[in-house]
C-alpha positions in Angstrom: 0.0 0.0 0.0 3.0 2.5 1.0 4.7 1.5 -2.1 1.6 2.1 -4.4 0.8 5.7 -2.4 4.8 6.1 -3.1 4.0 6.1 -6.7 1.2 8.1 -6.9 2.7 11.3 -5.4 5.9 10.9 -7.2 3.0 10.5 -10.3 1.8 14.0 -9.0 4.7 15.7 -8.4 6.6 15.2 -12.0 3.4 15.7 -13.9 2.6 18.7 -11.6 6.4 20.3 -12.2 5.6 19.7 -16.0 2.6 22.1 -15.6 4.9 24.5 -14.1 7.6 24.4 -15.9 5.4 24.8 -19.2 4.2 28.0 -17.5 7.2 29.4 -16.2 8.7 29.0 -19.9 5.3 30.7 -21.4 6.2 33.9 -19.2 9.5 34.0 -19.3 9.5 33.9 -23.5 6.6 36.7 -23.3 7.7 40.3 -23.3 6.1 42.8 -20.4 4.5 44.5 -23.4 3.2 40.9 -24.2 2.2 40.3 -20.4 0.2 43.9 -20.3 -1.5 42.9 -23.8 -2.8 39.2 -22.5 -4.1 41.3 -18.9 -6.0 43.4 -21.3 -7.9 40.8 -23.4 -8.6 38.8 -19.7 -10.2 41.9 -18.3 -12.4 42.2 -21.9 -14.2 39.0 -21.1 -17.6 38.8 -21.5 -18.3 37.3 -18.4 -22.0 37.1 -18.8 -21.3 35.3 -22.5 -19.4 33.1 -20.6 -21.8 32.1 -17.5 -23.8 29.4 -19.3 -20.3 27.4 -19.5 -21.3 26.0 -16.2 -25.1 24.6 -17.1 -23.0 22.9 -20.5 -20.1 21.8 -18.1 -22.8 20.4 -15.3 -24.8 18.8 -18.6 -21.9 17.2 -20.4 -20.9 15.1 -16.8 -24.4 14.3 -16.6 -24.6 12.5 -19.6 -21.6 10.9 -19.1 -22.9 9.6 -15.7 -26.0 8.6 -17.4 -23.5 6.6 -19.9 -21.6 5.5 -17.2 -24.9 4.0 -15.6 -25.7 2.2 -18.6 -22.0 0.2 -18.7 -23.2 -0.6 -14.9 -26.6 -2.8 -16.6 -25.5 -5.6 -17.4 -23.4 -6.1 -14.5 -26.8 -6.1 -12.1 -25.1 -2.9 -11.1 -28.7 -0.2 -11.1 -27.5 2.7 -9.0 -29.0 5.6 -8.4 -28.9 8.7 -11.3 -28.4 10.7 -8.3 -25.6 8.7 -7.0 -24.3 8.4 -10.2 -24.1 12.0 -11.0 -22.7 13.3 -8.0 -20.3 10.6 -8.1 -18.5 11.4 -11.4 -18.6 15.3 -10.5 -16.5 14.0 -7.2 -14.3 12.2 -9.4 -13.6 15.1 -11.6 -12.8 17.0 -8.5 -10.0 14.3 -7.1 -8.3 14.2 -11.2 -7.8 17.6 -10.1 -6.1 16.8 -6.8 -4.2 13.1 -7.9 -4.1 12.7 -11.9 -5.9 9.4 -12.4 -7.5 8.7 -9.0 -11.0 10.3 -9.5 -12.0 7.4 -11.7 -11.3 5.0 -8.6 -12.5 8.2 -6.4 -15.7 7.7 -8.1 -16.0 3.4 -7.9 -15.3 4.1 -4.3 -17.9 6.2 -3.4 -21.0 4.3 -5.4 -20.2 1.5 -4.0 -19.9 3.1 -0.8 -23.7 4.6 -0.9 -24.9 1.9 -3.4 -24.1 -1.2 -1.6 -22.1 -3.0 -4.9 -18.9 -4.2 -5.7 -16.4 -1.8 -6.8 -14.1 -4.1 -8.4 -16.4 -4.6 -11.7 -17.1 -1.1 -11.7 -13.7 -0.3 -11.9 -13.6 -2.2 -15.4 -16.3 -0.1 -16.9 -14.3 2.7 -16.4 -11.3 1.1 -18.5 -14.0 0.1 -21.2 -15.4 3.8 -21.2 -11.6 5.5 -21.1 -10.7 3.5 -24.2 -14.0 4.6 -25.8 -13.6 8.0 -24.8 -9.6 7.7 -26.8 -11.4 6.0 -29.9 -13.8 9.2 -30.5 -11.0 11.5 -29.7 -9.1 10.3 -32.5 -11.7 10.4 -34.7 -12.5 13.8 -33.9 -9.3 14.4 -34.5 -8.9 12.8 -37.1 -12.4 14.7 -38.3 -10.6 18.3 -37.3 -7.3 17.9 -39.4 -9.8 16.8 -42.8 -11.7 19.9 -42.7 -8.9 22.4 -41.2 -6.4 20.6 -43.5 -6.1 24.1 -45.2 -5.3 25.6 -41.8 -3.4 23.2 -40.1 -2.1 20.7 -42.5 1.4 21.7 -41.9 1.0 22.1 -38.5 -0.6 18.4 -38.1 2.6 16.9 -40.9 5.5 18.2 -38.8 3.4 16.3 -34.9 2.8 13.5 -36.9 6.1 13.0 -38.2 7.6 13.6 -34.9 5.5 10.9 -33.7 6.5 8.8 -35.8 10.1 9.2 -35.0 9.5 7.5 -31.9 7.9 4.9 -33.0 10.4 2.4 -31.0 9.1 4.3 -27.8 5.7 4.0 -29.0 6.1 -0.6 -29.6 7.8 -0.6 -27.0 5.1 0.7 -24.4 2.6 -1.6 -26.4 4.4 -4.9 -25.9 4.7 -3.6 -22.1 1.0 -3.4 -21.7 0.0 -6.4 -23.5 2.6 -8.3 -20.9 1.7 -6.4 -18.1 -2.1 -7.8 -19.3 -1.0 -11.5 -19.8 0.7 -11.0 -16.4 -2.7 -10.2 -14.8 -4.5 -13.0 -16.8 -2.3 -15.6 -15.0 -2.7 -14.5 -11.1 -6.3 -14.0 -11.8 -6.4 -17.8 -13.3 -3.7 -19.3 -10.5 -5.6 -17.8 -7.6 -9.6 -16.7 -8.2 -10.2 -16.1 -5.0 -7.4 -14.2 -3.7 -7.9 -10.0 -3.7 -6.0 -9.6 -7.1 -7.7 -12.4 -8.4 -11.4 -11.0 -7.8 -10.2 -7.8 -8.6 -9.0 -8.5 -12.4 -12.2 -10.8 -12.8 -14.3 -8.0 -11.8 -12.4 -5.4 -14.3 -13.0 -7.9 -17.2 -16.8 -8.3 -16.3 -16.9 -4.4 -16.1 -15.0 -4.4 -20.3 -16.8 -6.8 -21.4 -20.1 -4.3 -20.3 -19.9 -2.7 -23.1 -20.2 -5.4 -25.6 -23.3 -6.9 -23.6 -25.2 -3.6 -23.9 -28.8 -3.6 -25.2 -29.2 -0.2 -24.9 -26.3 0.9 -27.7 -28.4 3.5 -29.5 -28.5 5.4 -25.9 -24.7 4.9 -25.3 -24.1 6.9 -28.5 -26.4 9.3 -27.6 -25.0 10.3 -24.6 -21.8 9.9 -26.3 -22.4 12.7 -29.0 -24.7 14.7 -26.5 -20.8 14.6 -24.2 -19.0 16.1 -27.5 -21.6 18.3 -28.3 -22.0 20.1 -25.2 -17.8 20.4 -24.9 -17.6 21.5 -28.4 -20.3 24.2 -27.1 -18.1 25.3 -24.4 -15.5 26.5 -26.8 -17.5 28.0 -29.0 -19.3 30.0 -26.0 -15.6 30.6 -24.7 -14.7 32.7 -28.7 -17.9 34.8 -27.9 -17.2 35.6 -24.7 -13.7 37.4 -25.3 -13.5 40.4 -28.1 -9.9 39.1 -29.7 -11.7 35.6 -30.7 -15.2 36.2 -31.1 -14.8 35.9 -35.2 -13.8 32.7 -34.9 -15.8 29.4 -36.8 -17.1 26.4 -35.1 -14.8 24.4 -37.2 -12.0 26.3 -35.1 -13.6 25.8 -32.1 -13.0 22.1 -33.3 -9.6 21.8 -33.5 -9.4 24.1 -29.9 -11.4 21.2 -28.7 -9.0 18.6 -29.3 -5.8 20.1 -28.2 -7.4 20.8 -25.2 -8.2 17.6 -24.4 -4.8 16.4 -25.2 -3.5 19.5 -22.8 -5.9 18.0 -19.9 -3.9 14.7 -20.7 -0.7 15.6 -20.0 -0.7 17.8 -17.0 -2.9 17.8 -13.7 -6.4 19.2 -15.1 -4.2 20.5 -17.5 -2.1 23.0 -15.9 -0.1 25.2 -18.3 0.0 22.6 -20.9 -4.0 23.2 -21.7 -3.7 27.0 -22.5 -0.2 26.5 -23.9 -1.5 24.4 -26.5 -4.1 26.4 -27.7 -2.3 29.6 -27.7 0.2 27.5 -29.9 -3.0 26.6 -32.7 -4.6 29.8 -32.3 -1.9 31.2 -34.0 -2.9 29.3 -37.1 -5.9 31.3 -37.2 -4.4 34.5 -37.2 -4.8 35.4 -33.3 -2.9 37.9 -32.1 -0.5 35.7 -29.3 -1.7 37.6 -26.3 -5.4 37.1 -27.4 -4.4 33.4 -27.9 -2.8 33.1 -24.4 -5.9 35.1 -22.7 -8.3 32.6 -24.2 -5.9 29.5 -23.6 -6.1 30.8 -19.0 -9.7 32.0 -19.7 -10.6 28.9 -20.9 -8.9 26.8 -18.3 -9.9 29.0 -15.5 -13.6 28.5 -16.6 -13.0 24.8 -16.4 -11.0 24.4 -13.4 -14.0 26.4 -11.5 -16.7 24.0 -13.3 -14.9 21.1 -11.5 -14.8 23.0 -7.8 -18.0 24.5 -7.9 -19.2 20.9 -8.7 -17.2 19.0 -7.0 -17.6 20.6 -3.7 -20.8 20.5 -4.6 -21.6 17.0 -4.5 -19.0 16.1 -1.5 -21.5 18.2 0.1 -24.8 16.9 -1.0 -23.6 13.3 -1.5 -24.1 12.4 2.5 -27.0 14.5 2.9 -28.9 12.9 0.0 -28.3 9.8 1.3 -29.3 10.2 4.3 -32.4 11.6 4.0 -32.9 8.5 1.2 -32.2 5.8 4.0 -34.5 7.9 6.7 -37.3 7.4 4.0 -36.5 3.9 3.4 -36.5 3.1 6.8 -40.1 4.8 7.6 -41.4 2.7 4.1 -40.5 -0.7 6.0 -41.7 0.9 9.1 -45.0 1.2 7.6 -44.8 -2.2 5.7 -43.8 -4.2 8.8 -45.0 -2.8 11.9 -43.8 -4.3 14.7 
């Protein structure tokens, strides 16, 4: 357990110093003329433009808990929507905290207030990450087709330098799939044993999402997710006078390298509005109008997840218990003593 805890705050702590260091080399390459310009296109936001963010923020991890619920089906897994919500709104909040542990934040706490078994759940989550990385890069994939014009050259000189470490790239690939046969054989030499109920569990929760009935819903949810993030950054080019002009198509591609920004740092600390800074250009924005949307942006995101978040740590314990005082009066009145 120490050793594991080890590892996760040495996780934190380089992926956090990346997110620093990314914004202490963003300053120290602007100019103070450059600094006073990005101050000036922050104070220009439209912050009543901006408010709705929050309703499309709340909706967007709504559907995905509502997507979430329906990996949870055909497990005999029928939580609360409730629950479910308020769950994944926590979870956000601790990927803010300690990269990676709000998804196991979240198992924890249904099956906490649900009464299940947080070991299958834990595989839905897997299944519904590597969804979630299949429609990013065909988004992307969408994005670089219709901006080809834009940023064709752009999207050439990443992919090539991808390609370049391709060793890199095999390599990590044939350590997963041992890592996976590794797992595979403690589950089948021991069943019963905590690894081994664990891994069984996470292969019931992947293999959800091939048992689903309900797959027309799933994709539903799943464009209603994209929709409402795509949304956010259009809503985010209106709000702020030196992007206002710009297309949805752009708001696209903005889309996608912030996702990739949230990837690589905590909540995406430096790396989110560094990146889109870096594609705004392609567009013709004036840098400091591309940095000021890049920490607008972020800000407006980061303070989605903690108004949420802090939301539902706080409602979680009261809405349960005010559900379990009402169950407990219903078998009151059904068996009277």
């Amino acid at each position: 357990m120490k050793k594991r805890t080890l590892i996760t705050a040495l996780q934190y702590v380089i992926f956090l110093g990346l997110g620093i260091f990314i914004i202490y080399r963003m300053f120290d390459q602007m100019s103070a003329q450059d600094k006073a310009d990005m101050m000036i296109s922050i104070r220009q936001t439209r912050l009543w433009v901006l408010a709705p963010v929050l309703v499309l923020g709340f909706f967007s991890h709504f559907f995905r808990a509502l997507r979430w619920k329906l990996l949870l089906k055909p497990l005999h897994i029928e939580p609360r929507t409730t629950n479910v919500t308020l769950a994944v709104l926590l979870g956000y909040l601790v990927n803010l905290l300690l990269p990676r542990m709000g998804e196991v934040a979240k198992c924890t706490v249904l099956a906490r207030y649900e009464h299940v078994p947080a070991d299958k759940m834990v595989g839905t989550i897997v299944a519904e990450r590597a969804f979630d990385v299949v429609c990013l890069l065909l988004v992307t994939i969408l994005a670089f087709v219709l901006q080809a014009a834009v940023i064709g050259d752009y999207a050439t000189a990443m992919f090539a330098q991808l390609a370049e470490k391709r060793v890199l790239f095999f390599g990590a690939l044939t350590g997963l799939a041992a890592l996976i046969l590794f797992l595979v054989f403690l589950a089948r030499r021991d069943k019963h044993s905590k690894v081994g109920v664990f891994i069984l569990g996470m292969k019931d929760g992947i293999a959800a999402i091939f048992k689903l009935k309900e797959r027309k819903e799933f994709l539903v949810y799943t464009l209603c997710i994209w929709l409402l993030y795509w949304s956010q950054v259009v809503l985010g080019f209106w709000a702020m006078p030196g992007t206002d002009g710009l297309s949805l198509l752009a708001a696209l591609v903005v889309l996608i390298f912030g996702s990739i920004g949230m990837i690589v740092t905590p909540g995406g600390l430096g790396a989110y509005p560094a990146l889109i800074a870096q594609i705004l250009v392609f567009y013709n924005i004036d840098d400091a109008d591309g940095k000021a949307f890049g920490w607008v942006s972020w800000l407006a995101q980061t303070g989605i997840v903690l108004i949420l978040g802090i939301g539902s740590l706080i409602l979680l314990p009261f809405y349960n218990r005010s559900n379990e005082h009402h169950h407990h009066h219903a078998q009151a009145r059904v068996d009277p003593e």
